[in-house]
C-alpha positions in Angstrom: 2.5 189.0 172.4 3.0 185.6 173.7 0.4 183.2 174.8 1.9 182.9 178.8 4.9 183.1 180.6 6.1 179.3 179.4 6.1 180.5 175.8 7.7 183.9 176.9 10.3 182.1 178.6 11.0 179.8 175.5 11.0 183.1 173.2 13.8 184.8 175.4 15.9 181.2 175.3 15.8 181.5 171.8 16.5 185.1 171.1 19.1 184.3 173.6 21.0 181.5 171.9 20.3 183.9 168.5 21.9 186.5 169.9 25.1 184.2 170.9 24.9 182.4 167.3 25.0 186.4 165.9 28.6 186.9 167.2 29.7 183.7 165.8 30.7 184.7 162.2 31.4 181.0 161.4 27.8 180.0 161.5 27.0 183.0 159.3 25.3 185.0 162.1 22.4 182.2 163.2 20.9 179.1 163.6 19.8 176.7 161.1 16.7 175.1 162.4 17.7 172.1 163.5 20.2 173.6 165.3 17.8 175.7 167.3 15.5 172.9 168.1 18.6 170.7 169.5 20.1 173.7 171.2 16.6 174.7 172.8 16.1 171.8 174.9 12.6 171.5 173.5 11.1 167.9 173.0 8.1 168.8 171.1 9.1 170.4 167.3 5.5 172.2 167.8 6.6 174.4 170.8 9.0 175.4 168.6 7.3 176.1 166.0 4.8 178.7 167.7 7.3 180.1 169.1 8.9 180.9 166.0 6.2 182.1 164.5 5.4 184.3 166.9 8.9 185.8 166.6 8.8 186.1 162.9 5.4 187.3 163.6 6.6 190.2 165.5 9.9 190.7 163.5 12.1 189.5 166.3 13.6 186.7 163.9 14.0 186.9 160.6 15.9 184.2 157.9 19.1 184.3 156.3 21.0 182.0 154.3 18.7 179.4 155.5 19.5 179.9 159.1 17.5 182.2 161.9 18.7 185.7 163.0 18.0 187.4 165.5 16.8 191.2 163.7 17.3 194.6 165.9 14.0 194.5 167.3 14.7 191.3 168.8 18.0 192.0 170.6 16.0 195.1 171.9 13.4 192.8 173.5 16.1 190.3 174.8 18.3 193.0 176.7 14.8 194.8 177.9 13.1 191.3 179.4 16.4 189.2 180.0 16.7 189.0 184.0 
């Protein structure tokens, strides 16, 4: 599914902080973009972006009010490969 164990890693971060932004009803259940990126720690906007793709890809993440979710699927994968 993902390219190596650098992108997986970067997938589960970002399901992880998702999954976080999910119980925070505040924010509407996600992430807008930007948000991700800053919370991510990622420098380059491209990492990011095949990553996300690759999410959306495998319906992981999904969109919402203009924000990222994390969708059942993904929340599966996260409590399966989160050590």
């Amino acid at each position: 599914m993902f390219r190596d164990s650098a992108q997986t890693k970067l997938a589960l971060r970002v399901l992880r902080l998702l999954f976080y932004a999910r119980k925070d009803e505040s924010r509407g259940g996600g992430l807008k973009p930007r948000e991700l990126f800053e919370r991510s720690g990622l420098e380059d906007v491209r990492e990011m972006e095949s990553v996300v793709k690759a999410l959306r890809a495998s319906k992981m993440m999904g969109a919402a009010n203009r924000a990222f979710v994390i969708t059942q699927e993904g929340i599966d994968y996260l409590l399966k490969n989160d050590h």
